[in-house]
C-alpha positions in Angstrom: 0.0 0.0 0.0 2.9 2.6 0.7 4.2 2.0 -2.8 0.9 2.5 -4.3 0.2 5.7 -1.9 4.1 7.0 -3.2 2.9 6.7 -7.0 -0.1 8.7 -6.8 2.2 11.6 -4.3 4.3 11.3 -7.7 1.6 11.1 -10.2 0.2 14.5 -8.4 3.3 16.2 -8.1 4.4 15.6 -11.7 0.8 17.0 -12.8 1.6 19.7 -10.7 4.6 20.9 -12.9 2.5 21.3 -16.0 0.8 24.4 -17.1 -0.8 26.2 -19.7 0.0 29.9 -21.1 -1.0 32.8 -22.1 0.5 36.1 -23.8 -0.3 39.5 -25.5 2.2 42.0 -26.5 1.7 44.9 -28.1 4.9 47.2 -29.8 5.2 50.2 -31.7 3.0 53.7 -32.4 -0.3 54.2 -31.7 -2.4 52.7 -34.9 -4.0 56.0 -35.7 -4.0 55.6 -39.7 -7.1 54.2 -40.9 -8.9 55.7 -43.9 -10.6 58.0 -42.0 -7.5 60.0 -41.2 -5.6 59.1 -45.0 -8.3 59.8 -46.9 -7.2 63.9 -45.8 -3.8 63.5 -48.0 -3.7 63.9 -51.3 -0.3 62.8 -53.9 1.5 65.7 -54.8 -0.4 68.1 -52.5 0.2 66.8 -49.1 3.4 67.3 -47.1 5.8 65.9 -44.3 4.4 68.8 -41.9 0.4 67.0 -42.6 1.3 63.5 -42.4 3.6 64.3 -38.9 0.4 66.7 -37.6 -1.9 63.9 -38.3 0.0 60.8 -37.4 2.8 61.6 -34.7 6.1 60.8 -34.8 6.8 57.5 -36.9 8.7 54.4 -36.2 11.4 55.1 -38.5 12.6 57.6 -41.1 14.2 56.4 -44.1 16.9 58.1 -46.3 16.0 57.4 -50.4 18.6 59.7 -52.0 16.8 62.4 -52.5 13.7 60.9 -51.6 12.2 60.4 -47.7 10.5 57.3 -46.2 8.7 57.9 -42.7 7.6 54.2 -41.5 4.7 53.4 -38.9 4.8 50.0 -37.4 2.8 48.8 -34.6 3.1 44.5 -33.6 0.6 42.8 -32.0 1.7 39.1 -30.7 -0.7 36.6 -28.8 -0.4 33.1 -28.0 -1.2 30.5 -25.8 1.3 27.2 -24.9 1.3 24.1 -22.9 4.0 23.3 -20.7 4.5 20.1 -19.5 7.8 18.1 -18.3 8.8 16.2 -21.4 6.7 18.3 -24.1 6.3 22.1 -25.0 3.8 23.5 -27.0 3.5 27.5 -28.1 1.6 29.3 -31.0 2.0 32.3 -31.6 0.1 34.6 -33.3 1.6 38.0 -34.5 0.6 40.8 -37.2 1.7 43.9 -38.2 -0.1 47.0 -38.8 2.0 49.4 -41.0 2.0 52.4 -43.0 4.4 53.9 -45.0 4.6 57.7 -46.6 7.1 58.9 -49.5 8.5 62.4 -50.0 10.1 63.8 -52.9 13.4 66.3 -52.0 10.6 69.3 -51.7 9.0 67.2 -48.7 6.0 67.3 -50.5 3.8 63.7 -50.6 4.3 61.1 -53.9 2.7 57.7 -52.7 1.9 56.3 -49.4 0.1 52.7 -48.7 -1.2 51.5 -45.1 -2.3 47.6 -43.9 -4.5 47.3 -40.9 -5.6 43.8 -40.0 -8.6 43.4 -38.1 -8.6 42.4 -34.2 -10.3 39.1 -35.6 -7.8 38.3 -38.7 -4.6 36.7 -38.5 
């Protein structure tokens, strides 16, 4: 009976050591250009000064030559794992809502293209 009474003080204390997991992380500047707020810029019109008033700093500002890149990023990871003693298990999800804007040497707007996933798409 003792032996029996040790394996199931094991058995418990092994189930013990598993567990399960769960994670959100969230990087980057604040998502703030959806068409709503693009749809005020216009090609050829609109400048450095209007896309910076609109959107706030950006993520990263990028030499071309004579040409300007600013570049909005924001990163959105979730995931769930299982942790157990001889097997690990993780998924993660993560996407990437970006936006990026093109100046020509006169600071002045050529092109610009944006992505926003959905909370619900992956």
């Amino acid at each position: 009976m003792h032996k029996f009474t040790l394996l199931i003080a094991l058995v418990f204390c092994a189930s013990l050591l598993g567990a399960c997991a769960q994670f959100e992380s969230k990087r980057g500047v604040e998502v703030n250009w959806q068409d709503t707020v693009t749809n005020e810029l216009v090609n050829g019109t609109s400048t450095r000064k209007d896309v910076l008033t609109l959107l706030g700093p950006p993520s990263q500002v990028i030499a071309l030559g004579g040409e300007t890149a600013l570049y909005y990023l924001f990163e959105h990871s979730e995931g769930e794992g299982l942790i157990l003693i001889v097997y690990n298990r993780m998924r993660i999800n993560t996407r990437y809502d970006r936006a990026i804007f093109f100046f020509d040497e006169h600071d002045t707007l050529t092109e610009f293209a944006t992505r926003l996933y959905p909370a619900d798409e992956s």
